[in-house]
C-alpha positions in Angstrom: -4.9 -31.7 -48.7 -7.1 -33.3 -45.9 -5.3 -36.5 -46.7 -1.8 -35.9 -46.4 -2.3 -33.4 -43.2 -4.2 -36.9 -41.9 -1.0 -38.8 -43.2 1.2 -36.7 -41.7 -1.3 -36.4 -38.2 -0.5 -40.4 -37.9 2.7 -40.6 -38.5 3.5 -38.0 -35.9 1.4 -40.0 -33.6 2.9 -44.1 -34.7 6.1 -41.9 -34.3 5.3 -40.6 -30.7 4.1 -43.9 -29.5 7.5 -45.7 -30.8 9.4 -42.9 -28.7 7.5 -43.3 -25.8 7.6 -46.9 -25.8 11.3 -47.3 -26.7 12.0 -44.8 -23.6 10.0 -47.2 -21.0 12.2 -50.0 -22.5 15.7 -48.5 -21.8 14.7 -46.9 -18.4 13.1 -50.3 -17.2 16.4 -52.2 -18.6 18.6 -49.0 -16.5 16.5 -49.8 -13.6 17.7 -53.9 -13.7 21.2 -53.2 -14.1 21.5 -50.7 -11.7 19.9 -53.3 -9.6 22.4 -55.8 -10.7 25.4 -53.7 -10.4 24.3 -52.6 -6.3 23.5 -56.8 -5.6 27.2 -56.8 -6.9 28.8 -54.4 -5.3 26.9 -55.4 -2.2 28.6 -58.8 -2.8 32.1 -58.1 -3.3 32.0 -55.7 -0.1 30.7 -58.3 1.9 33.8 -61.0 0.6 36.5 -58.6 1.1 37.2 -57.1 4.6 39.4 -54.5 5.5 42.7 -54.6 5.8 43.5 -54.0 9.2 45.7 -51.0 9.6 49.2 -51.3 9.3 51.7 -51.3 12.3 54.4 -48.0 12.5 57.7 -49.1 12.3 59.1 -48.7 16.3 55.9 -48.5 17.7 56.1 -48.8 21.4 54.6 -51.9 23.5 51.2 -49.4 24.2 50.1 -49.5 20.0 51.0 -52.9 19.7 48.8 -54.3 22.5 46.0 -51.9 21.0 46.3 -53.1 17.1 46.3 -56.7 19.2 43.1 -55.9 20.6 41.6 -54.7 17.6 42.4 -57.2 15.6 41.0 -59.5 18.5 37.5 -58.0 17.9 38.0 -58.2 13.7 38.6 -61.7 14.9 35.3 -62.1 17.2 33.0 -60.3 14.8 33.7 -62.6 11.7 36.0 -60.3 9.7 39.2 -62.1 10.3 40.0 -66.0 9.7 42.2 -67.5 11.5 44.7 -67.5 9.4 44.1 -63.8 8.6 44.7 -62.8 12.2 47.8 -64.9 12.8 49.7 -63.5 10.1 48.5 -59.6 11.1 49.2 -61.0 14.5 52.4 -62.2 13.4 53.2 -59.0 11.9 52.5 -57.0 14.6 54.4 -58.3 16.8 57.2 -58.2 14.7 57.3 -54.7 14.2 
């Protein structure tokens, strides 16, 4: 009897130590791709600005000349390319 309660006894404790270690393994591998995932989120936000609101159909000469000046200081802070803010600009002043 003492030797199968001492064969059972270490395979309860190779079986604990398997558990353990296996459960260090997938939380440090969680830990890296949540890291991952956040560097790529953190990426994407940074490539894609936001759009800058759209213009109201008849809006008076007041909102236009703000959404102008607006998307002047998208423009000055790096948001906006060129390009961008001539076609907003474009459309803005078309509405």
């Amino acid at each position: 009897m003492p030797g199968l309660l001492r064969g059972v006894a270490r395979t309860a404790v190779i079986a604990g130590t398997a558990t353990s270690v296996s459960n260090r393994v997938s939380r440090r591998q969680a830990g890296r791709w949540a890291e991952q995932d956040a560097a790529q989120q953190a990426q994407v936000q940074a490539q894609a600005p936001p759009p800058p609101p759209p213009a109201p159909a008849g809006s008076s000469m007041d909102d236009k000349l703000a959404q102008l000046k607006d998307l002047g200081a998208l423009k000055e802070q790096g948001v906006l390319t060129d390009a961008e803010f001539e076609a907003q600009k474009a459309r803005i002043l078309a509405g």
